[in-house]
C-alpha positions as CSV (number, residue, x, y, z in Angstrom):
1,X,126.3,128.5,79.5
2,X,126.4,132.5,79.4
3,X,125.1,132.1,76.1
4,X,122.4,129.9,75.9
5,X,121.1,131.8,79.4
6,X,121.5,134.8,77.2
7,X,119.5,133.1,74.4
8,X,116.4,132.4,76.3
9,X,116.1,135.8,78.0
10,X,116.5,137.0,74.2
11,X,113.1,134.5,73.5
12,X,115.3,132.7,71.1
13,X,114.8,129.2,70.1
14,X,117.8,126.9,72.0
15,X,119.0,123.2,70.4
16,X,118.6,120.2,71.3
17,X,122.0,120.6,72.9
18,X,121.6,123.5,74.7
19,X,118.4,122.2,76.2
20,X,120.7,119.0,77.3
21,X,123.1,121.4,79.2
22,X,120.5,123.5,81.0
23,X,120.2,120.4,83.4
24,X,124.0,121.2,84.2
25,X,122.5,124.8,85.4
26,X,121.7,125.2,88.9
27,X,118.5,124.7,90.0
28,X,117.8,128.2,91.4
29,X,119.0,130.1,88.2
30,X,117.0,127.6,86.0
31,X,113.8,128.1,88.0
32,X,114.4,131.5,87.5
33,X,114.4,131.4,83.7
34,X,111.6,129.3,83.8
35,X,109.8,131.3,86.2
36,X,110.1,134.4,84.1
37,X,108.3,132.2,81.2
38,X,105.7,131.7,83.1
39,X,104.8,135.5,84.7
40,X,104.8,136.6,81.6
41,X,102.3,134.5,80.3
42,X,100.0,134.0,83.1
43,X,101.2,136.1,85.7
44,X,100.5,134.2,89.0
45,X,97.4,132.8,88.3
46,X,97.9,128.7,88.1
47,X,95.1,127.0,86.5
48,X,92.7,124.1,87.5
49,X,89.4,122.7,86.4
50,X,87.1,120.2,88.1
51,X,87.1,117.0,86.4
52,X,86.5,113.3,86.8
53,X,88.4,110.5,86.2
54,X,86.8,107.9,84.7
55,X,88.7,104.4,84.1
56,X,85.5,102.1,82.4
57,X,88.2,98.9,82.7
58,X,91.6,97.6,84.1
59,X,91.7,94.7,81.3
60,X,94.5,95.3,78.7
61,X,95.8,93.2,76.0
62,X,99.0,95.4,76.1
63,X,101.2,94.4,79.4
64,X,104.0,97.5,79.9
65,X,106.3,96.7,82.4
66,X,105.7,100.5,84.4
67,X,101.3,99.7,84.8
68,X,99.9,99.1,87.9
69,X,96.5,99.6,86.9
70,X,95.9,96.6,84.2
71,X,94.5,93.4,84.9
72,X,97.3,90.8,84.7
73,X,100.4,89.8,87.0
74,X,99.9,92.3,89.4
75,X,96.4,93.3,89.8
76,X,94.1,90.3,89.9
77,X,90.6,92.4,90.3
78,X,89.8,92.5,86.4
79,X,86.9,94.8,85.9
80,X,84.7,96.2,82.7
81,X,82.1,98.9,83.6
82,X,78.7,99.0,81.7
83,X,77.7,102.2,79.8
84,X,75.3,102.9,82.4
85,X,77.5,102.7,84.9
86,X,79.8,105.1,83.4
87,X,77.0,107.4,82.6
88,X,75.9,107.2,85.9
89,X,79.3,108.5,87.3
90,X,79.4,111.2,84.9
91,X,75.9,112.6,85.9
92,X,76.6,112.3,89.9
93,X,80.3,114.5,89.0
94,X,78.2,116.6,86.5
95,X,75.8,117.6,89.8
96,X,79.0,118.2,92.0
97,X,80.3,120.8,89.5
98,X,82.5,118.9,87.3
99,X,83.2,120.4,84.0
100,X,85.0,117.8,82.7
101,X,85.2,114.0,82.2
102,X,88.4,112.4,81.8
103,X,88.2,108.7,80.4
104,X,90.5,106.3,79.8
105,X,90.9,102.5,79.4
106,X,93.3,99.7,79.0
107,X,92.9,98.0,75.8
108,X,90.3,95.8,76.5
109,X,89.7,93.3,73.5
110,X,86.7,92.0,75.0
111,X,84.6,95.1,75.5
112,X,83.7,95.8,71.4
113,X,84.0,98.9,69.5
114,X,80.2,99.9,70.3
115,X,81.1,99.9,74.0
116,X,84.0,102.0,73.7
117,X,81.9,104.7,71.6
118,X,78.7,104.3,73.2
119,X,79.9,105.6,76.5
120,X,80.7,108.8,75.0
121,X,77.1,109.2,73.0
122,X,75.3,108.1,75.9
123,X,76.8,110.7,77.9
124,X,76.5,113.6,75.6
125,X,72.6,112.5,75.7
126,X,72.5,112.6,79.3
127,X,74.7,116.0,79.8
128,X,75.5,117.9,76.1
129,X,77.1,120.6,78.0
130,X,80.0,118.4,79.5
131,X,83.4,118.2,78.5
132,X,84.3,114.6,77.4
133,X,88.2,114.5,77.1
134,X,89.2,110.4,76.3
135,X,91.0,107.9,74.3
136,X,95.0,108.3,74.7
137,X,96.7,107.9,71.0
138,X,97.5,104.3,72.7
139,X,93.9,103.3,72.7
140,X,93.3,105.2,68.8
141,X,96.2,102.8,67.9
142,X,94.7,99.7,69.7
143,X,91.1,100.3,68.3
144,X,92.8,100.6,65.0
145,X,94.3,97.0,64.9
146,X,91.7,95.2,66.7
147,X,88.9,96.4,64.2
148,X,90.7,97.2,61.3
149,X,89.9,100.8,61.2
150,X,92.4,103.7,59.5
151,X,93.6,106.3,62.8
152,X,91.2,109.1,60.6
153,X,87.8,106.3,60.9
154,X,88.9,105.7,64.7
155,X,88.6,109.9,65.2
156,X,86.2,110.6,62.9
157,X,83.9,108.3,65.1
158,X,85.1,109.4,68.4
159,X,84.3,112.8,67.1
160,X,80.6,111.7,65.7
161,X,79.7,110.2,69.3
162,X,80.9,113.3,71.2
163,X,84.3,113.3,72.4
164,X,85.8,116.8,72.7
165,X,89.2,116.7,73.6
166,X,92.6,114.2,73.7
167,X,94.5,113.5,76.6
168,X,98.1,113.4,76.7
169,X,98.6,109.9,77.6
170,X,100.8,106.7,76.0
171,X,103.6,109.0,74.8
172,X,105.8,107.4,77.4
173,X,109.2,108.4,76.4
174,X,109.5,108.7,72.6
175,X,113.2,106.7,72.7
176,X,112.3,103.4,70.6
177,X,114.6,101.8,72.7
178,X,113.3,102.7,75.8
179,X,109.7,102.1,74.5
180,X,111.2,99.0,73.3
181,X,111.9,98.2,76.8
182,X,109.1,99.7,79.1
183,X,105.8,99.0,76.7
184,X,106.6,96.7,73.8
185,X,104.0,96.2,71.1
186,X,102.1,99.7,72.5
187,X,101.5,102.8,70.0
188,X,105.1,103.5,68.2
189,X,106.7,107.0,69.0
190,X,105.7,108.3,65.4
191,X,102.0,107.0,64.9
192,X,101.3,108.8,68.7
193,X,102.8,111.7,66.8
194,X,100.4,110.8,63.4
195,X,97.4,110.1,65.7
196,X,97.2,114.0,67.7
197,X,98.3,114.9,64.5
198,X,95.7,114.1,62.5
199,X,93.2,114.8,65.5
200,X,94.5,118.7,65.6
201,X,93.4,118.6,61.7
202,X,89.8,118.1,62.6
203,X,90.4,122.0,64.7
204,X,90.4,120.0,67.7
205,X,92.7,120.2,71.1
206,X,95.2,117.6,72.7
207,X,97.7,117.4,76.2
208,X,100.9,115.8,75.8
209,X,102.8,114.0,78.2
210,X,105.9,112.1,78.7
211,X,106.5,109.7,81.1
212,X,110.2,109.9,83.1
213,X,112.3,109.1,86.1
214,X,112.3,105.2,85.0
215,X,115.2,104.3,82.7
216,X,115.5,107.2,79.8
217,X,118.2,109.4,79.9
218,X,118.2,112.9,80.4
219,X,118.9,113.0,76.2
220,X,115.7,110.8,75.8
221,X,113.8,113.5,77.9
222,X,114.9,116.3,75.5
223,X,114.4,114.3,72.5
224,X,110.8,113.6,73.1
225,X,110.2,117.5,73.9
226,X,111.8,118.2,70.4
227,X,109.6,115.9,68.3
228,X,106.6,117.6,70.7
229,X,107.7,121.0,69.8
230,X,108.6,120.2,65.9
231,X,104.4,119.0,65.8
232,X,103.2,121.9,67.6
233,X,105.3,124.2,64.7
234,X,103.1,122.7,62.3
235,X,99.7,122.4,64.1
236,X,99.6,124.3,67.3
237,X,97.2,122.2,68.8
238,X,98.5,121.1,72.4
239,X,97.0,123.0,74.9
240,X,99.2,121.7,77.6
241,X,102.6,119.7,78.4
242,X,102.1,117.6,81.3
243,X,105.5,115.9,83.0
244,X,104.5,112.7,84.3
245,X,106.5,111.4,87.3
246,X,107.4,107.8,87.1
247,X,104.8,105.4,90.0
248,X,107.3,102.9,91.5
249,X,105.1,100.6,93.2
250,X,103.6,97.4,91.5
251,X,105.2,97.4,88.6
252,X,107.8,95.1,87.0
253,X,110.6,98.0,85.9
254,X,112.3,97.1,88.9
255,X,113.7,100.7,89.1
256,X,116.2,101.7,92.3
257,X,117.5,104.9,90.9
258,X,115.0,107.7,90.9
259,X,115.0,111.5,90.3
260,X,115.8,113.5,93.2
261,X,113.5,116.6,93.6
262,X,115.6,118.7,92.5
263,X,115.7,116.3,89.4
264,X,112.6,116.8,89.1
265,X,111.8,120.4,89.2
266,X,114.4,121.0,86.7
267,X,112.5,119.0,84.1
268,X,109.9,120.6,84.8
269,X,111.5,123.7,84.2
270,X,113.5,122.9,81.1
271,X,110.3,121.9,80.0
272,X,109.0,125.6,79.9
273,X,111.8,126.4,78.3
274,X,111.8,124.0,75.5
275,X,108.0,123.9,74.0
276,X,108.0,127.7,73.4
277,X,104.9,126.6,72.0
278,X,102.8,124.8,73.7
279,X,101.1,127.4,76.0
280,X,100.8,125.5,79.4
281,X,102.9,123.6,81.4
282,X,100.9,120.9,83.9
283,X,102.1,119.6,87.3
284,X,99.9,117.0,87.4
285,X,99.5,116.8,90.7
286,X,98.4,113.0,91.0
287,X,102.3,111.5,90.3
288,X,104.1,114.5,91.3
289,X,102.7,114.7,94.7
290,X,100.9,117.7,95.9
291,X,103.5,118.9,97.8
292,X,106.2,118.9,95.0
293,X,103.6,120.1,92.4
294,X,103.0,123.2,94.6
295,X,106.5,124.0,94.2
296,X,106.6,123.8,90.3
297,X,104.9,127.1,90.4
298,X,107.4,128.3,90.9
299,X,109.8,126.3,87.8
300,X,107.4,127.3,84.7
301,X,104.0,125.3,85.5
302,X,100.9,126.9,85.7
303,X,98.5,124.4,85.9
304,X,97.7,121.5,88.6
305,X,94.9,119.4,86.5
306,X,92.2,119.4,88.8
307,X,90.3,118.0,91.6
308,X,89.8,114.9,90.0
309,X,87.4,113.1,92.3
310,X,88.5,109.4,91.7
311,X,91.4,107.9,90.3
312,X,92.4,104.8,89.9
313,X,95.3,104.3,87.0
314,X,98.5,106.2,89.1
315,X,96.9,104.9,92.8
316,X,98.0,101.1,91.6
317,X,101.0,102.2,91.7
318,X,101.4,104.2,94.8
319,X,100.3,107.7,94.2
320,X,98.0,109.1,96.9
321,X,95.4,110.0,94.4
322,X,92.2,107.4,94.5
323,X,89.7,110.0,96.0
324,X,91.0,113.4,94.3
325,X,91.3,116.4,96.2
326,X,88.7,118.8,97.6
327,X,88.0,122.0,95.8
328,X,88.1,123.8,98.8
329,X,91.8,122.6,99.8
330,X,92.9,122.6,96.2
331,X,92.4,126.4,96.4
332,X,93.6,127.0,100.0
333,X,97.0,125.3,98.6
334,X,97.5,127.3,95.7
335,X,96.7,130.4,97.4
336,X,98.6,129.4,100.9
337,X,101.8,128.9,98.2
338,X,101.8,132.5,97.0
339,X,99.9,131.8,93.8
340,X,96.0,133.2,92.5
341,X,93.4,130.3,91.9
342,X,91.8,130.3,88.4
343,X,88.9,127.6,87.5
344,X,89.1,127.2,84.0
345,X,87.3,124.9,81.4
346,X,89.3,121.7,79.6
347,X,90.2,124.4,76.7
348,X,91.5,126.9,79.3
349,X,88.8,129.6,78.8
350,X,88.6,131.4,82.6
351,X,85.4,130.4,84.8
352,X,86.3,132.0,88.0
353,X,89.2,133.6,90.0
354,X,89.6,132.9,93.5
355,X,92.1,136.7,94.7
């Protein structure tokens, strides 16, 4: 263990097996590896924007066995908004200060391709300046089948009718067999891969994430940071790694073992460690919890998302995040924790510092 410590405070590259072994590592020295990652990056400024989430519709022809959110077994309130209800929200968040919106569907089969890219057009019309960040490689992938469109039409497109950035979402965990097992039929590990791929050739940004605390294994977890890190060699175009911590309510995984805190926190800070890369690391605040994300400061992330306003995919399934947080607390927590406030923009450009 001497050596691999040795190897990260030398800034060399570990394995795939050393990375497996940190989690045998305490969790106070691994924080501290972590944390040294992260002061020397950013210091102790941890990153936020304000944003909007935006979810047009719960109806999915895709049923994965962790969702809350879509409209089948479990959730009987199917919805579809109209364009101008979704522009609507966008211009109301746009007047409160929101930067950003953040949109993301199930795979509605019903709603048409023109609804899907309209939004995005219609809301660049209304507000040029805003950031639209939307469609998860899950939804490229769906749009792709259902209209018979090559990933590089489906992009090409979303980039014609305004759509700036790519979240992270429908990675999941990159396991086949897992995925096999949590989201059958759902983008394969290696066309989520091809799809943010092929978006970071058009010299544009994507998040990643991966889903855990369900039924991977610790191996899994690594795994899937590899095959992250071995794209970001050939592309650099993730702005951010975002852990996403597994929602147990309404769902049909059925899962009685979860991560422990502690758990927790060191994936978070393995993480760090790991995608050398990939400049930030997100606690995503929403499935982490406040509380816990807070601490993560202090294991290699420096960035919380935002304040997010409304949310409704994570809240299905138990996270206390439908009304978003309040800018004013959002800061008093990061600064009450030890840490400086920084307001940035969806591509991590500074807007203001709260000292």
């Amino acid at each position: 263990m001497d050596k691999i410590i040795a190897k990260i405070k030398n800034k060399e590259r570990i394995d795939f097996d050393e990375a497996v072994k940190l989690y045998d590592l305490d969790l106070a020295t691994l924080g501290e590896l972590a944390n040294e990652i992260r002061e020397e990056k950013f210091g102790k400024k941890t990153y936020f924007n304000i944003n909007r989430h935006i979810n047009p519709t719960n109806i999915c022809k895709d049923i994965c066995k962790f969702c809350a959110f879509s409209a089948n077994r479990k959730n009987p309130n199917p919805y579809t908004m109209n364009i101008d209800e979704i522009v609507n929200i966008a211009k109301n968040a746009w007047q409160k200060g929101a930067k950003e919106v953040h949109i993301v569907s199930a795979h509605n089969p019903d709603a048409g391709l023109e609804w899907y890219l309209g939004m995005f057009k219609e809301i660049k019309k209304e507000l040029p300046d805003i950031h639209i960040k939307a469609l998860t490689a899950a939804e490229i992938n769906f749009l792709s089948e259902e209209y018979n469109l090559s990933y590089e039409e489906v992009i090409d497109k979303m980039v014609e009718n305004g759509v700036d950035s790519m979240p992270g979402g429908g990675a999941e965990i990159f396991d086949e067999k897992v995925r096999d097992y949590i989201c059958k039929g759902k983008v394969s590990s290696d066309n989520w891969l091809k799809i943010h791929e092929i978006w970071h050739s058009r010299g544009k940004k994507s998040n990643a994430t991966m889903l855990f605390g369900h039924v991977e294994s610790r191996e899994n977890r690594i795994d899937h940071m590899m095959r992250l890190r071995k794209l970001q060699d050939k592309t650099g175009g993730f702005n951010t790694f975002i852990p996403l911590v597994y929602q147990r309510a309404n769902n049909y995984l059925n899962v009685t073992d979860f991560p422990s805190g502690q758990e927790i926190l060191k994936t978070f800070a393995i993480s760090r460690i790991v995608l050398d890369n990939i400049p930030h690391l997100k606690a995503y605040w929403v499935t982490s919890t406040i509380n816990l994300a807070l601490i993560a400061q202090e294991y290699g992330a420096d960035d919380l998302d935002g304040t997010i306003e409304k949310e409704s995919i994570n809240s299905a399934a138990g996270a206390k995040s439908a009304n978003g947080m309040e800018l004013d607390e959002f800061i008093h927590l990061i600064k009450d924790s030890g840490f400086i406030p920084v307001e940035r923009d969806s591509l991590y450009n500074e807007l203001r510092e709260w000292s």
